[in-house]
C-alpha positions, 0 to 999 in steps of 0.5 A: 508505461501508461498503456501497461497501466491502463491495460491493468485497470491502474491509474498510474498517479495512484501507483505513484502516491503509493510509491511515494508512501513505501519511500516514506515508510522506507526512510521512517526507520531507525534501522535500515534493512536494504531489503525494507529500503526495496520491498517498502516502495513496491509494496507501497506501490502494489497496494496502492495500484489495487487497494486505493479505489476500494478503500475509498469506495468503502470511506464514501459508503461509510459515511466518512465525510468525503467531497463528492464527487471524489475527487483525484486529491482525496484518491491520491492521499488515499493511495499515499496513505496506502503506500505507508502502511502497506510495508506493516500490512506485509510484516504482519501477513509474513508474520502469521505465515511464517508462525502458522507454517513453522514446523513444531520446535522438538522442546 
């Protein structure tokens, strides 16, 4: 799985963090939907994997206080960070998607 990984150009660490989070976030609700129990994690995952190494790059450009060189435990609570709110981010895209796309009600 390493290999797949690294093939990818992700760090799996970074894929675990933001698995970890979409778990979290999956746990977090007071009401659970066996569909946000599975989409949670992965999202949390896939996010993570692709958003973590720019999010971080932008904090350092910023000027948010960030130890230098950056080091794997400020990448991996990154990641986790990413992980919780990737789920959100996901409601809110479907969310415009579904009311950009609706067809027009006939009222």
């Amino acid at each position: 799985m390493h290999e797949i990984f690294d093939l990818l150009g992700i760090k799996g660490p970074v894929v675990a963090a933001g698995l970890a989070g979409g778990v979290l976030r999956a746990l977090s609700r007071h009401r659970y939907k066996l569909r946000e129990m599975i989409a949670s994690p992965i999202c949390g995952a896939l996010a993570a994997a692709y958003l973590t190494l720019p999010a971080v790059s932008y904090a350092r450009i910023t000027g948010l206080p960030m130890p230098d060189p950056v080091d794997d435990t400020t990448t991996l609570a990154a990641a986790f960070l990413i992980g919780v709110c990737a789920m959100w981010i996901s409601d809110v895209l479907f969310e415009f998607v579904a009311r950009r796309f609706k067809p027009p009600s006939d009222e």
